[in-house]
N, C-alpha and C positions, 0 to 999 in steps of 0.2 A: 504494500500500500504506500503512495506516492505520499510524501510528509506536503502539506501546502505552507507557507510561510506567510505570514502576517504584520503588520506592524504593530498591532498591537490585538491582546485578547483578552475577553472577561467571561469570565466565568460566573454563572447568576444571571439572572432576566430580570431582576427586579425595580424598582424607583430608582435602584443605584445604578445597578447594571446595565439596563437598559440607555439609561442617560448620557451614562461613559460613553457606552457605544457609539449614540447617535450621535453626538459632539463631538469626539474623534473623529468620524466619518466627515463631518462639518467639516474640518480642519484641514481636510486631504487624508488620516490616513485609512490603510483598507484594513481592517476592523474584522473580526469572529465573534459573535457570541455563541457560548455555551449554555444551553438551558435542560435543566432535565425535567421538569415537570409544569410548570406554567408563565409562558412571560405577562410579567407585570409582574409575577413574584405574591409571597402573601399580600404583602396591602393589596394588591390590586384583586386577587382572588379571593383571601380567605383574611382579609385584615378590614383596610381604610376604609375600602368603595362600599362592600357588599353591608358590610354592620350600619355603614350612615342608611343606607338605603331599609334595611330594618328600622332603625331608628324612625325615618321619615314617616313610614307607615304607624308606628306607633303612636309619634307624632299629631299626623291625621285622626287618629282613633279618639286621640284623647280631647282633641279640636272638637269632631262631633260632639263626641259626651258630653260640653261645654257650651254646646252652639247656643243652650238660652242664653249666658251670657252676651251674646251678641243680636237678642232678640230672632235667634230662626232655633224654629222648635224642629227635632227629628224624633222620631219614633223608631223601633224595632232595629235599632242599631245592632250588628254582628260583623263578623270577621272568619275571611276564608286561611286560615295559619298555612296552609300548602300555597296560597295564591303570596301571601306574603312572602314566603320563600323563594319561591318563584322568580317572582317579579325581584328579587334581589339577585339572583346566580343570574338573573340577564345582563343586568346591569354589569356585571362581572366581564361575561362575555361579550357583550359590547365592545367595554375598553381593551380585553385582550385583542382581541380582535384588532381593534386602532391601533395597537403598539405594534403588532407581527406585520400592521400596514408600514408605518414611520419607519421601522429598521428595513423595511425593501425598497422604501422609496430612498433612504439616506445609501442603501448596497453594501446592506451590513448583511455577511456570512452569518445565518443561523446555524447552528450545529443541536440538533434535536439528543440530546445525551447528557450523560454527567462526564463532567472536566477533572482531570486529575494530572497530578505534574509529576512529571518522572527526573531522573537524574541529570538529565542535561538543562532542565526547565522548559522541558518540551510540554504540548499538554494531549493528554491522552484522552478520546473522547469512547467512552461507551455505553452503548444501550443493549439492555434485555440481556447485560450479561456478557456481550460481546462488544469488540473494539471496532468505531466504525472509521475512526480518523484518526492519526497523527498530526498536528497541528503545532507552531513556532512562532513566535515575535518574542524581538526584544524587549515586550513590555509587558504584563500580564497584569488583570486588576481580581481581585479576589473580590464578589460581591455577593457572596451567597447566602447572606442573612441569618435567620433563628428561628429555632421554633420555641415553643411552649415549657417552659419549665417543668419542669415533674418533681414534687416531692413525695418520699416517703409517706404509703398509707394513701396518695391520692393519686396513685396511677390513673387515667383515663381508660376505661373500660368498655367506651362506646355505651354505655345500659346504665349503672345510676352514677360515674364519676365520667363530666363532661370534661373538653378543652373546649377550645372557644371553635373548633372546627363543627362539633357535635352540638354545641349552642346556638350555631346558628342556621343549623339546616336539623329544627327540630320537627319529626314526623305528626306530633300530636304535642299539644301546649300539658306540661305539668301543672297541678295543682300547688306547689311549693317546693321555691330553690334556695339550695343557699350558696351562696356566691365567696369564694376564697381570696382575699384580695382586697383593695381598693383603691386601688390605682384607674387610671383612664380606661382600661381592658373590663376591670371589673363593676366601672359604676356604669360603663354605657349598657353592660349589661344586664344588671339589677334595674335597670331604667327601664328597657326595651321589653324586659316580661313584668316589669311591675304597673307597667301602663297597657299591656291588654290583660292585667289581669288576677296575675299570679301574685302569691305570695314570697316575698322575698325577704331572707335575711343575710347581711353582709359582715364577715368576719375578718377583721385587718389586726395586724402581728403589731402595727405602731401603734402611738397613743393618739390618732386622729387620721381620716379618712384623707384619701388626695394629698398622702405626706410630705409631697414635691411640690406644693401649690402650697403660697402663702399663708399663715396659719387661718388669716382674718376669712380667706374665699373658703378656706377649708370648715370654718367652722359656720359659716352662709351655707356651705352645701350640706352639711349634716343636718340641719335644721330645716332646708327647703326639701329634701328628700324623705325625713323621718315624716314630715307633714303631708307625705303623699303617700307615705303607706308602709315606708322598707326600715327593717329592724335593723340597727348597727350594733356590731359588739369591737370595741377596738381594746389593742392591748390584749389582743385574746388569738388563739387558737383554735385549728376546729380537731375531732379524732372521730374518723369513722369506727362506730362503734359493729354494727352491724349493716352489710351491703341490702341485703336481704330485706330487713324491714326498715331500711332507711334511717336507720338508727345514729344520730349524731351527738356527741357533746363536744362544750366549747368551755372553754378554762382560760384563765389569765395566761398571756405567754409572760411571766414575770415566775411562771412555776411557784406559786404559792402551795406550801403543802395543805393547809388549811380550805382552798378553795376547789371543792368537791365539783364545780363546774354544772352549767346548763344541760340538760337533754333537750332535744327535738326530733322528732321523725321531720323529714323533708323525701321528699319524688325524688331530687337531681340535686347535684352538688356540681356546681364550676368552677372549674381551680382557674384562677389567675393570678400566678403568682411570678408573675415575669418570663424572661426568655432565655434562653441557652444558644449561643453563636456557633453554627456550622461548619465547626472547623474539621470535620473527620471525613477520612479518605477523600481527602486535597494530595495527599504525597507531602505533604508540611513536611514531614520526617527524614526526606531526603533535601532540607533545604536550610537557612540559618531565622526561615522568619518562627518567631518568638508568639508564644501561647501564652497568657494568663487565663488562668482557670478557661473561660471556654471563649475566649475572643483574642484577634490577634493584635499585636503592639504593632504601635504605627508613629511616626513622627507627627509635624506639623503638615507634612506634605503627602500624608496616609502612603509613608512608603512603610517597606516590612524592614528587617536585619538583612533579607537575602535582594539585592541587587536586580532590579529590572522586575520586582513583585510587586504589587501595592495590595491595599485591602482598604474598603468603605464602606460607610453601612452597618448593619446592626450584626454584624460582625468583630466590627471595631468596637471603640469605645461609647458610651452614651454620650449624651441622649438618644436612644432607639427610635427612630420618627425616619419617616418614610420622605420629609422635604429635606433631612437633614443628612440622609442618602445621597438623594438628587443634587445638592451643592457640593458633598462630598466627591461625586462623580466630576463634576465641571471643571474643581477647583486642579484635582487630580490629575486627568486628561490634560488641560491648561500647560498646568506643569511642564508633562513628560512631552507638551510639543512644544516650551522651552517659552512659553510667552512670557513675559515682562511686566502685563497688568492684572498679578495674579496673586490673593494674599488668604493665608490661612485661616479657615472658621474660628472665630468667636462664638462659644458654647453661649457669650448671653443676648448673641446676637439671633439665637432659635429661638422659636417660640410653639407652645405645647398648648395642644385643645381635647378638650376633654367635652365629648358629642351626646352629652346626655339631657335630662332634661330637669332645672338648668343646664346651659352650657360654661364651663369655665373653659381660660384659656390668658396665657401669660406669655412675661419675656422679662428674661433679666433678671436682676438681682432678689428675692424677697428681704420685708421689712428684718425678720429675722436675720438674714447674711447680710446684710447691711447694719444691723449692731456686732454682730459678731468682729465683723471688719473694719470696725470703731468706725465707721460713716456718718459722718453729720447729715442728717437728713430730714429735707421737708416734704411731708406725706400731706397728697391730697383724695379724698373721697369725693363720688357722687352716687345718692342712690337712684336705680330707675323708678322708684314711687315721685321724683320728680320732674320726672323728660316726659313732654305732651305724647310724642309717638309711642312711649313703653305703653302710656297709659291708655291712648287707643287702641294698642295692637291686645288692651287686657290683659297684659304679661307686665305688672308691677315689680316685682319679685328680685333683686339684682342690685349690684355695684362694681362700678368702675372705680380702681384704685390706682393712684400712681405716686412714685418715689423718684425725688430727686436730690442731688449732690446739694448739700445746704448754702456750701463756698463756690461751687463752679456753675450752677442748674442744669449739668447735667443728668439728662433723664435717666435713671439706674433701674430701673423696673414699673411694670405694668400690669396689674392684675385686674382679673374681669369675672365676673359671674351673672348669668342672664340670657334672656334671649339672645339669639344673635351673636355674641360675643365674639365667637370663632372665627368672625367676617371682618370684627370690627379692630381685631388685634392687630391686623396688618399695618393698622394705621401708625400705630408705637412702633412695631419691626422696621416701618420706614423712616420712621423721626432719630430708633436709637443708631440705624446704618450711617444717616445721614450727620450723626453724631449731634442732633439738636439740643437745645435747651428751655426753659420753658421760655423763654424769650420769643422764641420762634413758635411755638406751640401756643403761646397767648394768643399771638395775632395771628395765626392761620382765622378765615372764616371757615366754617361749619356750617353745611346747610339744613335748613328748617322748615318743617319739624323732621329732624332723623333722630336714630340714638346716637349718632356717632357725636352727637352735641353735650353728652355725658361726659365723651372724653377731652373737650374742652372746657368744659364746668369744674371736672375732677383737677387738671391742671390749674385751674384758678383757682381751686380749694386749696390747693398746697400753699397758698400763698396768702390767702385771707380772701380772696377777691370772685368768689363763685358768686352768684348774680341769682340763682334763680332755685340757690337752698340755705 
Protein backbone atom coordinates (compact mmCIF):
# COMPACT_ATOMS: atom_id res chain seq x y z
CA UNK A 1 0.00 0.00 0.00
CA UNK A 2 1.28 3.39 -1.41
CA UNK A 3 2.02 5.70 1.84
CA UNK A 4 0.32 9.36 0.57
CA UNK A 5 2.14 12.36 2.15
CA UNK A 6 0.51 15.34 3.42
CA UNK A 7 1.36 18.55 4.85
CA UNK A 8 -0.34 18.35 7.51
CA UNK A 9 -2.93 15.62 9.42
CA UNK A 10 -5.50 15.55 12.33
CA UNK A 11 -6.68 13.06 13.75
CA UNK A 12 -10.41 13.74 15.34
CA UNK A 13 -13.51 15.28 13.26
CA UNK A 14 -14.58 17.35 15.84
CA UNK A 15 -15.07 21.58 16.62
CA UNK A 16 -11.35 21.16 16.90
CA UNK A 17 -10.41 18.98 14.39
CA UNK A 18 -12.45 19.65 11.97
CA UNK A 19 -11.57 23.49 12.11
CA UNK A 20 -7.76 22.66 11.95
CA UNK A 21 -8.48 21.00 8.85
CA UNK A 22 -10.50 23.43 7.06
CA UNK A 23 -8.05 26.52 8.00
CA UNK A 24 -5.00 24.77 6.95
CA UNK A 25 -6.64 23.95 3.77
CA UNK A 26 -7.47 27.81 3.65
CA UNK A 27 -3.84 28.41 3.96
CA UNK A 28 -2.79 26.23 0.95
CA UNK A 29 -1.92 23.26 2.78
CA UNK A 30 -3.27 19.62 1.49
CA UNK A 31 -4.67 18.42 4.61
CA UNK A 32 -6.08 14.58 5.97
CA UNK A 33 -8.58 14.15 8.22
CA UNK A 34 -8.99 11.11 10.25
CA UNK A 35 -12.34 10.21 11.65
CA UNK A 36 -13.53 7.01 13.17
CA UNK A 37 -16.82 7.48 14.14
CA UNK A 38 -18.63 10.99 13.57
CA UNK A 39 -17.46 14.39 12.10
CA UNK A 40 -18.52 17.03 14.09
CA UNK A 41 -17.31 14.94 16.98
CA UNK A 42 -19.44 14.73 20.40
CA UNK A 43 -20.60 18.30 20.53
CA UNK A 44 -21.94 18.01 17.21
CA UNK A 45 -23.46 14.60 17.74
CA UNK A 46 -23.99 13.54 21.00
CA UNK A 47 -22.85 16.95 23.09
CA UNK A 48 -23.61 20.89 22.09
CA UNK A 49 -26.38 20.76 19.00
CA UNK A 50 -28.59 17.62 19.90
CA UNK A 51 -29.08 18.49 24.17
CA UNK A 52 -29.91 22.59 23.11
CA UNK A 53 -32.35 21.08 20.77
CA UNK A 54 -33.92 18.96 23.76
CA UNK A 55 -33.65 21.79 25.69
CA UNK A 56 -35.75 23.89 23.18
CA UNK A 57 -38.43 21.41 23.09
CA UNK A 58 -38.72 21.53 26.68
CA UNK A 59 -38.54 24.95 26.58
CA UNK A 60 -41.75 25.06 24.22
CA UNK A 61 -43.46 22.77 26.68
CA UNK A 62 -43.08 24.70 29.54
CA UNK A 63 -44.09 28.19 27.30
CA UNK A 64 -47.54 26.21 26.63
CA UNK A 65 -48.11 25.25 30.29
CA UNK A 66 -47.65 29.01 30.93
CA UNK A 67 -49.59 30.55 27.89
CA UNK A 68 -52.39 32.01 30.47
CA UNK A 69 -49.76 34.20 31.42
CA UNK A 70 -49.67 35.66 28.30
CA UNK A 71 -53.60 35.64 28.07
CA UNK A 72 -53.83 32.58 25.34
CA UNK A 73 -55.51 29.61 27.01
CA UNK A 74 -54.52 25.90 25.66
CA UNK A 75 -56.18 22.91 26.66
CA UNK A 76 -55.07 19.17 26.45
CA UNK A 77 -51.43 19.95 26.25
CA UNK A 78 -49.16 16.57 25.74
CA UNK A 79 -45.81 15.57 24.38
CA UNK A 80 -44.64 12.83 21.77
CA UNK A 81 -40.96 11.90 23.84
CA UNK A 82 -39.89 9.65 20.51
CA UNK A 83 -40.88 12.82 18.38
CA UNK A 84 -38.71 14.99 20.66
CA UNK A 85 -35.92 12.79 20.03
CA UNK A 86 -36.35 12.68 17.00
CA UNK A 87 -36.42 15.99 15.85
CA UNK A 88 -33.02 16.34 17.92
CA UNK A 89 -30.77 13.26 16.06
CA UNK A 90 -31.95 15.41 12.84
CA UNK A 91 -30.60 18.35 13.83
CA UNK A 92 -27.43 16.26 14.56
CA UNK A 93 -27.44 15.05 11.09
CA UNK A 94 -28.17 18.18 9.57
CA UNK A 95 -24.97 19.77 10.67
CA UNK A 96 -22.84 16.44 10.16
CA UNK A 97 -23.80 16.43 7.02
CA UNK A 98 -22.66 20.46 6.46
CA UNK A 99 -19.34 19.72 7.89
CA UNK A 100 -18.43 16.36 5.54
CA UNK A 101 -19.89 19.29 2.82
CA UNK A 102 -17.17 22.24 4.10
CA UNK A 103 -14.14 19.70 4.32
CA UNK A 104 -15.00 18.63 0.38
CA UNK A 105 -15.58 21.96 -0.66
CA UNK A 106 -12.08 23.22 1.34
CA UNK A 107 -10.25 19.34 -0.59
CA UNK A 108 -9.64 18.19 2.64
CA UNK A 109 -8.76 14.14 2.47
CA UNK A 110 -11.36 12.37 4.71
CA UNK A 111 -9.97 9.18 5.92
CA UNK A 112 -13.05 7.00 7.34
CA UNK A 113 -10.84 5.18 10.30
CA UNK A 114 -9.09 5.58 13.42
CA UNK A 115 -5.48 7.33 13.23
CA UNK A 116 -2.62 5.81 15.03
CA UNK A 117 1.14 6.83 14.96
CA UNK A 118 3.69 4.47 14.57
CA UNK A 119 7.56 4.91 14.99
CA UNK A 120 8.44 7.02 12.37
CA UNK A 121 5.22 9.53 13.04
CA UNK A 122 3.65 8.12 10.35
CA UNK A 123 -0.12 7.71 10.97
CA UNK A 124 -1.66 4.47 10.44
CA UNK A 125 -5.28 4.43 9.59
CA UNK A 126 -7.73 1.52 10.34
CA UNK A 127 -11.17 0.34 10.07
CA UNK A 128 -13.02 -3.00 11.02
CA UNK A 129 -9.98 -4.00 12.22
CA UNK A 130 -7.95 -3.73 9.27
CA UNK A 131 -5.32 -1.14 7.97
CA UNK A 132 -6.61 0.95 5.03
CA UNK A 133 -3.80 3.73 4.75
CA UNK A 134 -0.57 4.61 5.56
CA UNK A 135 -0.44 8.32 5.77
CA UNK A 136 2.77 11.31 6.44
CA UNK A 137 3.10 15.03 7.02
CA UNK A 138 5.39 16.86 8.81
CA UNK A 139 2.65 18.13 11.01
CA UNK A 140 0.03 16.06 12.98
CA UNK A 141 -2.62 17.63 15.32
CA UNK A 142 -4.19 15.25 17.90
CA UNK A 143 -7.91 16.37 18.24
CA UNK A 144 -9.68 13.54 19.51
CA UNK A 145 -11.46 14.60 22.56
CA UNK A 146 -13.34 12.74 25.62
CA UNK A 147 -15.76 10.91 26.71
CA UNK A 148 -17.64 10.60 29.84
CA UNK A 149 -16.02 9.88 33.15
CA UNK A 150 -16.91 6.71 34.98
CA UNK A 151 -16.70 6.40 38.46
CA UNK A 152 -16.65 3.49 40.70
CA UNK A 153 -20.39 1.94 41.44
CA UNK A 154 -21.65 4.09 38.59
CA UNK A 155 -20.69 2.33 35.49
CA UNK A 156 -23.21 3.19 32.76
CA UNK A 157 -25.31 0.10 32.07
CA UNK A 158 -27.50 1.34 29.35
CA UNK A 159 -30.84 0.13 31.98
CA UNK A 160 -30.83 2.06 35.32
CA UNK A 161 -27.18 3.96 35.22
CA UNK A 162 -27.31 6.56 32.21
CA UNK A 163 -24.20 8.75 30.59
CA UNK A 164 -25.44 11.56 28.83
CA UNK A 165 -25.46 9.20 25.52
CA UNK A 166 -28.41 7.06 27.11
CA UNK A 167 -30.13 10.56 28.45
CA UNK A 168 -30.75 11.76 25.77
CA UNK A 169 -32.16 9.24 23.24
CA UNK A 170 -34.55 8.15 26.08
CA UNK A 171 -37.11 5.31 24.73
CA UNK A 172 -39.87 6.10 27.33
CA UNK A 173 -39.69 9.20 29.98
CA UNK A 174 -38.81 7.90 33.65
CA UNK A 175 -40.86 8.75 36.50
CA UNK A 176 -37.73 9.93 38.60
CA UNK A 177 -33.95 10.61 38.09
CA UNK A 178 -31.40 11.46 39.98
CA UNK A 179 -28.64 13.39 38.37
CA UNK A 180 -24.77 12.98 39.46
CA UNK A 181 -23.07 16.12 39.14
CA UNK A 182 -23.73 19.72 38.67
CA UNK A 183 -21.93 21.17 36.47
CA UNK A 184 -23.28 22.48 32.84
CA UNK A 185 -23.78 18.60 31.67
CA UNK A 186 -25.66 17.96 34.70
CA UNK A 187 -28.09 20.92 35.22
CA UNK A 188 -29.02 21.06 31.51
CA UNK A 189 -30.12 17.89 32.26
CA UNK A 190 -32.12 17.96 35.42
CA UNK A 191 -33.72 20.94 33.45
CA UNK A 192 -34.72 19.13 30.33
CA UNK A 193 -36.61 16.09 32.24
CA UNK A 194 -37.76 18.32 35.11
CA UNK A 195 -39.78 20.51 32.69
CA UNK A 196 -41.68 17.68 30.99
CA UNK A 197 -42.12 16.32 33.96
CA UNK A 198 -40.15 14.05 35.86
CA UNK A 199 -38.97 14.14 39.08
CA UNK A 200 -35.50 15.18 39.75
CA UNK A 201 -32.87 15.06 42.22
CA UNK A 202 -29.21 16.49 41.99
CA UNK A 203 -26.25 15.24 43.89
CA UNK A 204 -22.89 17.53 43.77
CA UNK A 205 -19.60 16.39 45.78
CA UNK A 206 -18.97 20.45 46.21
CA UNK A 207 -20.43 22.69 48.69
CA UNK A 208 -22.75 24.41 45.86
CA UNK A 209 -24.11 23.76 42.44
CA UNK A 210 -22.32 25.39 39.20
CA UNK A 211 -18.88 25.28 41.25
CA UNK A 212 -17.08 27.01 38.26
CA UNK A 213 -19.65 29.98 38.02
CA UNK A 214 -19.47 32.67 40.49
CA UNK A 215 -20.63 31.91 43.93
CA UNK A 216 -23.49 34.98 43.73
CA UNK A 217 -25.00 33.11 39.97
CA UNK A 218 -24.59 29.87 41.79
CA UNK A 219 -26.46 30.47 44.54
CA UNK A 220 -29.47 32.46 41.95
CA UNK A 221 -29.47 29.12 40.30
CA UNK A 222 -30.13 26.85 43.22
CA UNK A 223 -32.92 28.96 44.21
CA UNK A 224 -34.59 29.59 40.80
CA UNK A 225 -34.21 25.67 40.05
CA UNK A 226 -35.33 24.23 43.62
CA UNK A 227 -38.54 26.61 42.92
CA UNK A 228 -39.21 24.75 39.87
CA UNK A 229 -39.27 21.42 41.35
CA UNK A 230 -35.45 19.73 41.52
CA UNK A 231 -34.01 18.49 44.98
CA UNK A 232 -30.29 19.56 45.54
CA UNK A 233 -28.04 17.65 47.88
CA UNK A 234 -24.58 19.21 47.78
CA UNK A 235 -21.46 18.40 49.68
CA UNK A 236 -22.95 14.82 49.29
CA UNK A 237 -22.55 11.78 47.40
CA UNK A 238 -24.72 9.27 45.99
CA UNK A 239 -24.14 4.89 46.52
CA UNK A 240 -26.06 2.70 44.55
CA UNK A 241 -27.44 0.62 46.93
CA UNK A 242 -29.52 -1.75 44.98
CA UNK A 243 -29.78 -1.64 40.75
CA UNK A 244 -32.76 -3.71 40.88
CA UNK A 245 -35.04 -1.74 42.99
CA UNK A 246 -33.44 1.54 42.38
CA UNK A 247 -32.23 1.78 45.46
CA UNK A 248 -30.19 4.84 46.21
CA UNK A 249 -28.51 6.67 49.26
CA UNK A 250 -26.79 9.82 49.49
CA UNK A 251 -24.25 10.93 52.44
CA UNK A 252 -22.14 13.91 53.01
CA UNK A 253 -18.88 13.52 50.82
CA UNK A 254 -17.11 15.02 54.15
CA UNK A 255 -17.42 11.01 55.29
CA UNK A 256 -19.14 11.82 58.58
CA UNK A 257 -19.24 8.75 60.51
CA UNK A 258 -22.38 9.96 62.27
CA UNK A 259 -24.34 10.70 59.06
CA UNK A 260 -26.37 7.49 58.27
CA UNK A 261 -27.38 9.21 54.86
CA UNK A 262 -30.78 9.73 52.79
CA UNK A 263 -32.55 6.73 50.97
CA UNK A 264 -34.53 7.08 47.64
CA UNK A 265 -35.70 4.80 45.12
CA UNK A 266 -35.24 6.75 41.74
CA UNK A 267 -36.11 4.90 37.64
CA UNK A 268 -32.48 6.34 36.35
CA UNK A 269 -29.48 7.65 37.66
CA UNK A 270 -27.06 10.10 35.30
CA UNK A 271 -23.69 10.32 36.08
CA UNK A 272 -22.15 13.56 35.07
CA UNK A 273 -19.24 13.77 36.48
CA UNK A 274 -16.86 15.03 33.99
CA UNK A 275 -14.68 13.65 31.15
CA UNK A 276 -11.74 11.46 30.59
CA UNK A 277 -9.32 12.70 27.21
CA UNK A 278 -8.78 10.02 24.58
CA UNK A 279 -5.51 9.45 24.60
CA UNK A 280 -5.38 5.46 24.16
CA UNK A 281 -4.18 3.75 21.16
CA UNK A 282 -2.78 7.03 19.60
CA UNK A 283 0.88 5.14 19.41
CA UNK A 284 1.66 8.02 22.30
CA UNK A 285 4.09 5.34 23.60
CA UNK A 286 6.35 5.38 20.65
CA UNK A 287 6.77 9.09 20.95
CA UNK A 288 8.03 11.83 23.74
CA UNK A 289 4.56 13.65 23.94
CA UNK A 290 3.75 13.62 27.72
CA UNK A 291 0.25 12.31 29.47
CA UNK A 292 -1.07 13.69 32.68
CA UNK A 293 -3.58 11.50 34.02
CA UNK A 294 -5.68 11.31 30.97
CA UNK A 295 -4.96 14.55 28.75
CA UNK A 296 -1.96 15.41 26.87
CA UNK A 297 0.62 18.55 27.96
CA UNK A 298 0.82 21.15 25.48
CA UNK A 299 2.77 24.59 25.50
CA UNK A 300 1.24 28.00 24.63
CA UNK A 301 1.31 26.97 21.15
CA UNK A 302 -0.63 23.30 21.81
CA UNK A 303 2.55 21.61 20.76
CA UNK A 304 3.36 18.18 22.42
CA UNK A 305 7.27 17.06 23.96
CA UNK A 306 7.51 15.13 20.53
CA UNK A 307 8.33 17.51 17.54
CA UNK A 308 5.96 18.05 14.55
CA UNK A 309 2.79 16.73 17.14
CA UNK A 310 0.24 19.02 18.42
CA UNK A 311 -2.82 18.32 20.44
CA UNK A 312 -6.35 20.80 21.01
CA UNK A 313 -9.37 20.35 22.59
CA UNK A 314 -10.69 18.52 25.37
CA UNK A 315 -7.91 16.53 25.20
CA UNK A 316 -5.68 19.01 26.36
CA UNK A 317 -6.09 21.13 29.12
CA UNK A 318 -9.41 22.94 30.25
CA UNK A 319 -11.77 24.50 29.99
CA UNK A 320 -13.54 21.52 27.89
CA UNK A 321 -15.88 23.60 25.55
CA UNK A 322 -16.26 22.98 22.19
CA UNK A 323 -15.57 27.03 20.89
CA UNK A 324 -12.52 26.72 22.98
CA UNK A 325 -11.56 23.73 20.46
CA UNK A 326 -12.35 25.63 17.59
CA UNK A 327 -9.71 28.72 18.57
CA UNK A 328 -7.44 26.20 19.76
CA UNK A 329 -7.58 24.78 16.04
CA UNK A 330 -6.86 28.23 14.31
CA UNK A 331 -4.43 29.41 16.62
CA UNK A 332 -2.53 26.02 16.19
CA UNK A 333 -2.74 25.78 12.33
CA UNK A 334 -1.69 29.77 12.26
CA UNK A 335 1.34 28.80 13.90
CA UNK A 336 2.79 25.80 12.16
CA UNK A 337 2.06 27.96 8.78
CA UNK A 338 4.47 30.39 10.53
CA UNK A 339 2.03 33.52 10.55
CA UNK A 340 3.18 36.50 12.48
CA UNK A 341 -0.49 37.69 13.79
CA UNK A 342 -0.89 34.84 15.94
CA UNK A 343 -1.18 34.95 19.85
CA UNK A 344 -1.92 32.34 22.60
CA UNK A 345 -5.46 31.78 24.20
CA UNK A 346 -6.36 33.41 27.23
CA UNK A 347 -8.33 30.97 29.43
CA UNK A 348 -10.38 34.36 30.79
CA UNK A 349 -10.74 35.37 27.49
CA UNK A 350 -13.40 31.88 27.02
CA UNK A 351 -16.59 32.18 28.06
CA UNK A 352 -18.83 29.15 29.41
CA UNK A 353 -22.80 28.63 29.14
CA UNK A 354 -24.72 26.77 30.90
CA UNK A 355 -28.20 25.85 28.59
CA UNK A 356 -30.77 25.37 31.06
CA UNK A 357 -33.54 26.83 32.31
CA UNK A 358 -32.38 29.62 33.78
CA UNK A 359 -29.51 30.12 31.58
CA UNK A 360 -26.04 31.18 33.14
CA UNK A 361 -23.00 31.91 31.39
CA UNK A 362 -19.79 33.86 32.13
CA UNK A 363 -16.14 35.07 31.30
CA UNK A 364 -13.38 35.86 33.21
CA UNK A 365 -12.37 36.30 36.48
CA UNK A 366 -15.07 35.45 39.40
CA UNK A 367 -15.68 37.81 42.50
CA UNK A 368 -14.13 35.08 44.51
CA UNK A 369 -10.57 34.87 42.39
CA UNK A 370 -10.40 38.33 42.32
CA UNK A 371 -10.16 38.53 46.31
CA UNK A 372 -8.08 35.60 46.23
CA UNK A 373 -5.75 37.68 43.93
CA UNK A 374 -5.86 40.65 46.21
CA UNK A 375 -7.92 42.69 43.27
CA UNK A 376 -9.37 45.93 44.16
CA UNK A 377 -12.47 45.67 42.64
CA UNK A 378 -15.76 47.43 41.62
CA UNK A 379 -18.65 45.08 41.32
CA UNK A 380 -21.67 46.15 39.42
CA UNK A 381 -25.38 44.29 39.49
CA UNK A 382 -28.55 44.52 37.51
CA UNK A 383 -31.50 42.56 38.13
CA UNK A 384 -33.88 41.41 35.16
CA UNK A 385 -37.07 42.37 37.43
CA UNK A 386 -35.82 45.60 36.09
CA UNK A 387 -35.28 45.62 32.19
CA UNK A 388 -38.91 46.45 30.36
CA UNK A 389 -38.15 43.48 27.74
CA UNK A 390 -37.37 40.74 30.76
CA UNK A 391 -40.58 41.96 31.89
CA UNK A 392 -42.51 41.49 28.67
CA UNK A 393 -40.90 38.47 27.60
CA UNK A 394 -42.57 37.37 31.43
CA UNK A 395 -39.13 35.92 32.27
CA UNK A 396 -38.36 38.22 35.45
CA UNK A 397 -36.09 35.91 37.12
CA UNK A 398 -32.04 36.89 36.54
CA UNK A 399 -28.84 39.12 36.97
CA UNK A 400 -26.20 40.53 35.19
CA UNK A 401 -23.11 40.85 37.16
CA UNK A 402 -19.91 42.58 36.28
CA UNK A 403 -16.38 43.18 37.87
CA UNK A 404 -13.96 45.42 37.25
CA UNK A 405 -10.00 46.54 38.19
CA UNK A 406 -10.90 49.36 40.86
CA UNK A 407 -7.37 51.22 39.69
CA UNK A 408 -7.33 50.52 35.97
CA UNK A 409 -11.41 49.69 34.99
CA UNK A 410 -10.59 47.05 33.45
CA UNK A 411 -13.38 44.72 32.86
CA UNK A 412 -12.08 41.33 34.93
CA UNK A 413 -15.26 39.35 34.74
CA UNK A 414 -18.98 38.89 33.69
CA UNK A 415 -21.57 36.94 35.06
CA UNK A 416 -25.18 36.26 33.87
CA UNK A 417 -28.13 34.21 34.92
CA UNK A 418 -31.43 34.55 32.82
CA UNK A 419 -33.18 34.35 29.98
CA UNK A 420 -31.08 34.62 27.11
CA UNK A 421 -27.97 35.07 28.72
CA UNK A 422 -25.98 32.79 26.43
CA UNK A 423 -26.51 35.37 23.49
CA UNK A 424 -25.82 38.20 25.50
CA UNK A 425 -22.33 37.19 26.86
CA UNK A 426 -20.67 37.75 23.66
CA UNK A 427 -21.10 41.16 24.35
CA UNK A 428 -18.26 41.10 27.60
CA UNK A 429 -16.01 38.23 25.24
CA UNK A 430 -16.00 41.32 22.89
CA UNK A 431 -15.24 44.23 25.34
CA UNK A 432 -12.66 41.84 27.50
CA UNK A 433 -10.67 40.81 23.75
CA UNK A 434 -10.87 44.27 22.98
CA UNK A 435 -9.21 44.98 26.38
CA UNK A 436 -12.15 47.69 27.24
CA UNK A 437 -12.89 49.59 30.36
CA UNK A 438 -15.97 50.68 31.71
CA UNK A 439 -15.02 53.87 30.10
CA UNK A 440 -15.86 52.49 26.88
CA UNK A 441 -18.72 50.20 28.18
CA UNK A 442 -20.51 53.54 29.61
CA UNK A 443 -20.91 55.12 26.40
CA UNK A 444 -21.58 52.30 24.13
CA UNK A 445 -25.42 52.97 23.22
CA UNK A 446 -27.67 49.82 23.98
CA UNK A 447 -30.79 49.46 22.00
CA UNK A 448 -34.27 49.61 23.60
CA UNK A 449 -36.04 47.84 24.83
CA UNK A 450 -33.43 44.74 24.78
CA UNK A 451 -31.81 42.94 27.61
CA UNK A 452 -28.77 43.54 26.43
CA UNK A 453 -29.45 47.17 28.22
CA UNK A 454 -28.88 45.02 31.68
CA UNK A 455 -25.54 44.88 30.71
CA UNK A 456 -25.14 48.58 30.43
CA UNK A 457 -27.16 49.25 33.70
CA UNK A 458 -24.85 46.53 35.50
CA UNK A 459 -21.63 48.54 34.23
CA UNK A 460 -23.11 51.78 35.70
CA UNK A 461 -23.84 49.97 38.83
CA UNK A 462 -20.34 49.23 39.52
CA UNK A 463 -19.90 52.77 39.74
CA UNK A 464 -22.98 54.32 41.44
CA UNK A 465 -24.51 55.42 38.23
CA UNK A 466 -27.36 52.60 37.15
CA UNK A 467 -30.21 54.86 36.13
CA UNK A 468 -33.09 52.76 36.13
CA UNK A 469 -32.60 50.43 39.76
Amino acid sequence: MAKQEFDLIVIGGGPGGYVAAIRAAQLGMKVALVEANHLGGICLNWGCIPTKALLRSAEVMHLIKNADQFGISVKGVSFDLSKIVERSRKVSAQLSGGIKHLLKKNKVTVFDGWGRLNKSKEVIVESDGKEIATIKAPHTILATGARARVLPGLEPDENFVWSYREAMVPKELPKSILVVGSGAIGIEFASFYNDLGVEVTVVEMADRILPVEDEEISKIALKALTKEGIAFHTGSVSEIVDKSKGDVKIVKSDGKKDDKGQSLKVDKVISAVGIVGNVENLGLEETKVQVDRSHIKVNEWLETDEPGIYAIGDVVNPPWLAHKASHEAIICVEKIAGSKDVHPLDPNLIPGCTYARPQVASIGLTEQACREQGLEVNIGRFPFVGNGKAIALGDTEGLIKTIFDKKTGELLGAHMIGAEVTELIQGYTIGKTLETTEAELMHTVFPHPTLSEMMHESVLDAYGRAIHF
